[in-house]
DRENVO-924156 format. One record per residue (C-alpha): chain; z, y, x; residue in three letters. Coordinates in Angstrom, 1 decimal. Layout:
% residues N
- A, Z, Y, X, ALA
...
% end
This chain:
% residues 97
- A, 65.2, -18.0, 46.6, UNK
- A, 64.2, -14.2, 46.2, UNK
- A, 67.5, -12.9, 48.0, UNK
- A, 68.4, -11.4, 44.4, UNK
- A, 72.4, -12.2, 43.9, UNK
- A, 73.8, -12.2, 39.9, UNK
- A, 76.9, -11.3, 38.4, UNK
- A, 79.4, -14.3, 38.4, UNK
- A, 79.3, -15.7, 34.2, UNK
- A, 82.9, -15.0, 34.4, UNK
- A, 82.1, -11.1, 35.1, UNK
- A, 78.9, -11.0, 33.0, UNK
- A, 78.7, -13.4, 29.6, UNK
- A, 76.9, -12.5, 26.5, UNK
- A, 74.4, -9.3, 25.3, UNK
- A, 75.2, -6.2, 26.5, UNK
- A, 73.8, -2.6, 25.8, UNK
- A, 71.9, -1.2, 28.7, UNK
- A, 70.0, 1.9, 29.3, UNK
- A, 68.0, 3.0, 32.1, UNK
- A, 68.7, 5.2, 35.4, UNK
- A, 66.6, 7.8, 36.4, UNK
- A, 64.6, 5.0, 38.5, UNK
- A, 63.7, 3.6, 35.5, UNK
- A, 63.3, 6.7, 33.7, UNK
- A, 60.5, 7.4, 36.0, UNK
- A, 58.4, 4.1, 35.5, UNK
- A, 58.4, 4.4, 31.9, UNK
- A, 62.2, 2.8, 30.4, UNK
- A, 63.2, 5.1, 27.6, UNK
- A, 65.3, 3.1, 24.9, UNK
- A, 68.5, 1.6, 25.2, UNK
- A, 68.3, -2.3, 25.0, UNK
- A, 70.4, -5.5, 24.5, UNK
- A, 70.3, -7.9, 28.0, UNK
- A, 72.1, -10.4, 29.7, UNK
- A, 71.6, -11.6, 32.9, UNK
- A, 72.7, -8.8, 35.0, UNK
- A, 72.6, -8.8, 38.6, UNK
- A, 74.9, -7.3, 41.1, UNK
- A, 74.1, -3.5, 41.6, UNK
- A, 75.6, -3.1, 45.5, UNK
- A, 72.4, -4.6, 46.9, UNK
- A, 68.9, -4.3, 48.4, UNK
- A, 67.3, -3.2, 44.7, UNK
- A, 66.2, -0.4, 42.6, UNK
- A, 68.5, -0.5, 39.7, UNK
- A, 65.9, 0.6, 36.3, UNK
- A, 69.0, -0.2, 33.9, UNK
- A, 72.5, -0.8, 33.6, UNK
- A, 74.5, -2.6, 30.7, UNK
- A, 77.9, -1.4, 29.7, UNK
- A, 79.5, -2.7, 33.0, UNK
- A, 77.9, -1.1, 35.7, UNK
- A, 75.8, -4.1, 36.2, UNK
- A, 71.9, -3.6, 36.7, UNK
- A, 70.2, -5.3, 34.2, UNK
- A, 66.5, -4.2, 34.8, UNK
- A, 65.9, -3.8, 38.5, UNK
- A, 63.0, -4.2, 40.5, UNK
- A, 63.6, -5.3, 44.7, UNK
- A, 60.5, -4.8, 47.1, UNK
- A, 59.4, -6.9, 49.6, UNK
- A, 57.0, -4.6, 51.7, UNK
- A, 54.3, -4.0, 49.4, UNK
- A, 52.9, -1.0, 47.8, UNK
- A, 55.4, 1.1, 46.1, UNK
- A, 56.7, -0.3, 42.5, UNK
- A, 55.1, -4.2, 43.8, UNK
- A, 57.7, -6.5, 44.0, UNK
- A, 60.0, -8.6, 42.1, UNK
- A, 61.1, -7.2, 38.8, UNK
- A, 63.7, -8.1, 35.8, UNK
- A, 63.0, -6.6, 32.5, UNK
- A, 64.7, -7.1, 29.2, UNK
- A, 62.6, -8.3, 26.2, UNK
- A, 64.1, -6.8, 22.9, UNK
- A, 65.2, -9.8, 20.6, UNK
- A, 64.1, -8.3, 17.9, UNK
- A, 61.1, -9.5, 15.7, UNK
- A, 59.3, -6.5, 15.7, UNK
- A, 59.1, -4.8, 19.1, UNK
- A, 56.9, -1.9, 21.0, UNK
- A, 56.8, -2.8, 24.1, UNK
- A, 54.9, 0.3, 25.5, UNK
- A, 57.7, 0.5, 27.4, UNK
- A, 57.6, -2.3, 29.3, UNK
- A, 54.0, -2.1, 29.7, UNK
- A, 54.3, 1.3, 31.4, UNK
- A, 56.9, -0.2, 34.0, UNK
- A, 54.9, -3.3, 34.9, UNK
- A, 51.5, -0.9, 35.5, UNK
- A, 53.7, 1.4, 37.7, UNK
- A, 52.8, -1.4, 40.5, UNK
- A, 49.2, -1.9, 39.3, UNK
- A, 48.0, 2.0, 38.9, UNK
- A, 50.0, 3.5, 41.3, UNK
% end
């Protein structure tokens, strides 16, 4: 539906580590995190973190709009108790910007 294409489960199947790219350095990701869910890197998106694979596991794709508008996938931490400042600052990169 949104032209985004995922890893096949055989290829990508369970939590993985992920930490950001400079991309996703510079909206705000900082911390390593646990994901799943990757999609396929060698495409049309801005890759904001990749799990232990390669694989981008927080990514953002544009469809035309303003700078950092778009679609975006961002990991919540499983955890119970969780700061997500982080995630905050990438999803106002679209709104403030």
């Amino acid at each position: 539906m949104f032209d985004v294409r995922y890893a096949k489960p055989q290829r990508v199947n369970g939590y993985y580590v992920s930490v950001p790219t400079e991309a996703g350095r510079a909206v705000g990701l900082r911390s390593p995190f646990i994901s799943s869910g990757a999609a396929d890197p060698g495409q049309a998106i801005t890759v904001l973190a990749t799990d232990e694979f390669g694989m981008a596991s927080a990514w953002s794709k544009s469809y035309g709009g303003r700078r950092g508008t778009g679609l975006w996938q961002l990991a919540l931490p499983r955890q119970d108790v969780t700061d997500y400042a982080e995630i905050r600052a990438a999803i106002e990169v679209g709104i403030v910007r």
